[in-house]
C-alpha positions in Angstrom: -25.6 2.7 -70.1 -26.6 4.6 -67.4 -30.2 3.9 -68.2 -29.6 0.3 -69.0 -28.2 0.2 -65.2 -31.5 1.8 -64.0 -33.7 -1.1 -65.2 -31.5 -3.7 -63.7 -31.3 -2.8 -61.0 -35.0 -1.8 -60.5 -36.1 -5.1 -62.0 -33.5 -7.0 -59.8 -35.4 -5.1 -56.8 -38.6 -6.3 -58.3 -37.6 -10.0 -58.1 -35.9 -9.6 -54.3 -39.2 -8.1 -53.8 -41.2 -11.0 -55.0 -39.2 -13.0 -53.7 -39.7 -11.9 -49.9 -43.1 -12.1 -50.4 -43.4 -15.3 -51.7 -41.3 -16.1 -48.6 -43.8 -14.4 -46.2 -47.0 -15.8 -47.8 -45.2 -19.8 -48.1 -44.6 -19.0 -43.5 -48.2 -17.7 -43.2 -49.5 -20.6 -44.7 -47.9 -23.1 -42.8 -48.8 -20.9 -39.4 -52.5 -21.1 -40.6 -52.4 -25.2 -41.4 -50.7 -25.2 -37.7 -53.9 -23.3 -36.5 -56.1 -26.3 -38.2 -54.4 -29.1 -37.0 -54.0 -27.9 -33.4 -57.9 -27.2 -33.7 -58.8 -29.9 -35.6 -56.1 -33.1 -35.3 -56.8 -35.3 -32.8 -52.7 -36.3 -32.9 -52.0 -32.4 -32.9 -54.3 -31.7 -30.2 -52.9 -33.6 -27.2 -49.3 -32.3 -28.3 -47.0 -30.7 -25.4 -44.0 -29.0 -25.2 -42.7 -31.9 -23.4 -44.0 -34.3 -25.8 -42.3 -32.9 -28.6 -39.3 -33.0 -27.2 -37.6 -36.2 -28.2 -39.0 -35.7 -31.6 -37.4 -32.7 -32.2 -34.0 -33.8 -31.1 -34.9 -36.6 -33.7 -35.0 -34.1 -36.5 -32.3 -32.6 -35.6 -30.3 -35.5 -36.1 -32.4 -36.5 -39.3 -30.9 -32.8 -41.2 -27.6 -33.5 -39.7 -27.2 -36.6 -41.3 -28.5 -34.8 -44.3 -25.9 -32.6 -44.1 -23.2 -35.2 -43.7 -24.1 -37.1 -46.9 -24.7 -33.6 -48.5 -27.8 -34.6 -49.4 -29.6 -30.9 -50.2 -33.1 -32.2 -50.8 -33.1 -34.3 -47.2 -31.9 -31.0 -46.1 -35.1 -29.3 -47.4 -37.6 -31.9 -46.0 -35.6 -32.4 -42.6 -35.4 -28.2 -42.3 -39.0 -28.3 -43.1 -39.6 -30.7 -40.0 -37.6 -28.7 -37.5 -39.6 -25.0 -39.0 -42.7 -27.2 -38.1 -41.7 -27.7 -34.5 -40.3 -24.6 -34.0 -43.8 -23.2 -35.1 -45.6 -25.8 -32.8 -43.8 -24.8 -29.8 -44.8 -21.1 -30.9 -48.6 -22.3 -31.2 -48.7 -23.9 -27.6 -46.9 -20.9 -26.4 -49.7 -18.4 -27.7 -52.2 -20.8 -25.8 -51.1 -20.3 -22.7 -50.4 -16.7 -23.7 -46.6 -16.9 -22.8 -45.4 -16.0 -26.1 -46.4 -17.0 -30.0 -44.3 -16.9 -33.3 -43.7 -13.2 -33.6 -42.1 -13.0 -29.8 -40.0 -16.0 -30.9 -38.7 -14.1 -33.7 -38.2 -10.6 -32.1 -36.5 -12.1 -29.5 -34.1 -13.6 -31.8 -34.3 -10.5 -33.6 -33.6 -8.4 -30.6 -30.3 -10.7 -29.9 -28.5 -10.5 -33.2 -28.7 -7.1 -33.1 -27.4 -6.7 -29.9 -25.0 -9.2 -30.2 -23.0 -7.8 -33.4 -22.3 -4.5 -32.7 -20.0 -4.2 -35.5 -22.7 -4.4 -38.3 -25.5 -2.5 -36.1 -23.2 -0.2 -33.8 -19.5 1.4 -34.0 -17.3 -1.5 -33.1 -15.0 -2.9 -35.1 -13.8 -6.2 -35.8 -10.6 -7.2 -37.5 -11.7 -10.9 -37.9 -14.2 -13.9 -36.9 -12.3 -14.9 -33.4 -13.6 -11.1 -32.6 -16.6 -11.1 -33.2 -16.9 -14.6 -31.2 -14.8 -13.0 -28.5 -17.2 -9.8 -28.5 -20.2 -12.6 -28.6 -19.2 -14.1 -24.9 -18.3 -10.6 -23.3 -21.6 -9.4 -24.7 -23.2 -12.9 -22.8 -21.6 -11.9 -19.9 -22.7 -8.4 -19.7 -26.5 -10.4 -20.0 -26.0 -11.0 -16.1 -25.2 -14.8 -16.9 -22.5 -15.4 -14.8 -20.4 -17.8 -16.9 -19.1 -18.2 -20.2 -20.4 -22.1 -20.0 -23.8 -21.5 -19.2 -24.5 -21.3 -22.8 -23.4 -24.9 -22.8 -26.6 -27.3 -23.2 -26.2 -30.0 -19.8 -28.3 -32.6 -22.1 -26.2 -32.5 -25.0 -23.8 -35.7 -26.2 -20.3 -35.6 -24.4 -18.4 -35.4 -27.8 -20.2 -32.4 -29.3 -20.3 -30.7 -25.0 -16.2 -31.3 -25.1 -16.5 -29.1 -28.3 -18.8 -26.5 -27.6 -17.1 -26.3 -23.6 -13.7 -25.5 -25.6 -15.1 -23.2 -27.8 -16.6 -21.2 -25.2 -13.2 -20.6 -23.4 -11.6 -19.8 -26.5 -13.5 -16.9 -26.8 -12.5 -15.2 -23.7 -8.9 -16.1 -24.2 -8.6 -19.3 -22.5 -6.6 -21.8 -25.0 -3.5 -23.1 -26.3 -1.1 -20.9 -28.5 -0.1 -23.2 -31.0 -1.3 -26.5 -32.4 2.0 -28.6 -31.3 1.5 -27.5 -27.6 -2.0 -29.5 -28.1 -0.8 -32.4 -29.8 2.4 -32.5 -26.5 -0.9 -32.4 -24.5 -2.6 -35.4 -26.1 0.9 -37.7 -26.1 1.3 -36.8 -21.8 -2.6 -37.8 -21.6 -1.8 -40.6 -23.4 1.4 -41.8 -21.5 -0.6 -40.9 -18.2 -3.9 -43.1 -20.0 -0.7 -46.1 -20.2 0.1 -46.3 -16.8 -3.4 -46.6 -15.3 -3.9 -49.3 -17.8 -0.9 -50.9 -16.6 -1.7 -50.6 -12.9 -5.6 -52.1 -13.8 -6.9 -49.1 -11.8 -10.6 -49.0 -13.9 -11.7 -46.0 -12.4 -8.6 -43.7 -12.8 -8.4 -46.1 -16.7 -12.1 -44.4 -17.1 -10.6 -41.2 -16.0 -7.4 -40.8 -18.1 -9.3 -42.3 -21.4 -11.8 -39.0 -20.9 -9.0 -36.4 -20.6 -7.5 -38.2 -23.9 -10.4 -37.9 -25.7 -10.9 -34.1 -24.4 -7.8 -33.9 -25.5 -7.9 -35.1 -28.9 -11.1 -32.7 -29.2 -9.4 -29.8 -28.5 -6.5 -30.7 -31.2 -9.2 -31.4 -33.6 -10.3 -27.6 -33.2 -6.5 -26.3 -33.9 -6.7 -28.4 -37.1 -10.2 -27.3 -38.0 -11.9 -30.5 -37.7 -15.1 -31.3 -36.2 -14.8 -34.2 -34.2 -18.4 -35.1 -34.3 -18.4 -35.0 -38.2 -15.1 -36.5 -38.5 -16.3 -39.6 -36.1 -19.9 -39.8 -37.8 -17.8 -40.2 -41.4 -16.0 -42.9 -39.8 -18.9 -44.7 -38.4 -20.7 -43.9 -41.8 -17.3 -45.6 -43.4 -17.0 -48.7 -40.9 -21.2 -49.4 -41.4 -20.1 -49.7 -45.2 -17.4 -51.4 -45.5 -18.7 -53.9 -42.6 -22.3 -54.3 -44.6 -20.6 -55.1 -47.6 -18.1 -57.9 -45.8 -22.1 -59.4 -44.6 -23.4 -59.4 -48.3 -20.2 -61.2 -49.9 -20.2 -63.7 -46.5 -24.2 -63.7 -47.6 -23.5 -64.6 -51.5 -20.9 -67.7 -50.1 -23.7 -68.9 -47.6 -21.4 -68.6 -45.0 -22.3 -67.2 -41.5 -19.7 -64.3 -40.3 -19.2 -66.2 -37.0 -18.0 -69.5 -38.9 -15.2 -67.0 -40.9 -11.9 -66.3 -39.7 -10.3 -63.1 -39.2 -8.3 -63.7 -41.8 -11.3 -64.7 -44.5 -13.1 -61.3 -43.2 -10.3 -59.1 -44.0 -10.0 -60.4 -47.7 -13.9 -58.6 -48.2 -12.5 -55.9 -45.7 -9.6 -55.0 -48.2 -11.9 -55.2 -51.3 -14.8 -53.4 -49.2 -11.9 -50.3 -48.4 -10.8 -50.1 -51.9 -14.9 -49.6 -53.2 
């Protein structure tokens, strides 16, 4: 038995082996076709770090809409398109002799390891809010001198609400329990309802963004992500509304000439599809 155990695990270290190095040889080749079309692609050639920019927010959104419809072969391809840019960017760096792949990757490296000291030094963790409370301590010992630093100014409101109220969390700056949230969400609420009723748009604008903030931060107590729960939604309200066109379509009817009434019979059916 003991012998049997021997060869597996020897030939299991043989595949993990193979496996890595199939790994290694599939990155080197798309680091030397990156070398040919930045040399040789006309396209490729004029290609800035500025210039890419929009396109890789692009792909970012293309795999997360993979992910949402769980789609694991988009998730390949779209992966595949964000490796590419994050190998471009690399490639431009090494031209101006800033930095190439490998300082990308040791800096990363370099971070992790730093950054969990309870898998590569003696701390210890009892749990995840931990090791992301260790995380912004270890951020702030970095010389940056706040927690929300770390917090992208470009990115969408909705996901910026989420990430600003995960970042306080992790230095001890939220609620205690879920129904002090949801309290929090019914007074931003009532205080939304009087603005509305006093037509005051500004302080109307004002009240509607503390409910939303609001309503993120309850979302985290009942571990939802808002911006995947809202992009469902939207996914859901695209469907149901296309399918209300194609049956106003097969009467030869145009939506405008329906009444509400007419649309919510193909609503109803839509909703139970």
């Amino acid at each position: 038995m003991v012998f049997r155990g021997r060869i597996s695990y020897f030939y299991l270290k043989s595949i993990s082996m193979n496996s890595r190095t199939l790994q290694l040889q599939a990155f080197e080749r798309l680091l030397n076709i990156m070398d040919d079309l930045r040399e040789k692609c006309p396209w490729d050639k004029k290609q800035t770090l500025q210039t890419l920019r929009h396109l890789t927010i692009e792909e970012t959104y293309e795999l997360g809409d993979a992910i949402l419809d769980n789609d694991l072969t988009e998730v390949k391809k779209e992966l595949g398109d964000l490796l590419l840019h994050i190998v471009f960017y690399a490639k431009i760096g090494s031209e101006t002799n800033d930095f190439d792949i490998a300082d990308v990757c040791n800096e990363i490296c370099e971070k992790l390891i730093y950054r969990h000291p309870h898998i590569y030094g003696d701390v210890e963790v009892k749990d995840e809010e931990e090791v992301k409370q260790n995380w912004e301590k270890l951020k702030l010992k970095e010389g940056k001198k706040s927690v929300l630093e770390g917090v992208p100014k470009s990115l969408p409101a909705l996901v910026k609400a989420s990430r600003i109220q995960d970042k306080v969390k992790g230095v001890g700056f939220d609620w205690e329990e879920p129904q002090q949230v949801w309290d929090k969400v019914q007074e931003e609420l009532n205080e939304l309802q009087v603005e509305v009723e006093a037509k005051d748009q500004d302080k109307i604008e004002s009240e509607f963004g503390d409910v939303l903030f609001s309503m993120i931060n309850y979302a985290r107590f009942l571990n939802v992500n808002p911006e995947d729960a809202l992009e469902r939604t939207n996914k859901k309200f695209i469907k149901r509304f296309q399918y209300l066109e194609s049956k106003a379509g097969e009467l030869g009817k145009p939506l405008s000439d329906m009444s509400l009434a007419e649309m919510d019979v193909f609503w109803n059916e839509a909703k139970k599809l």
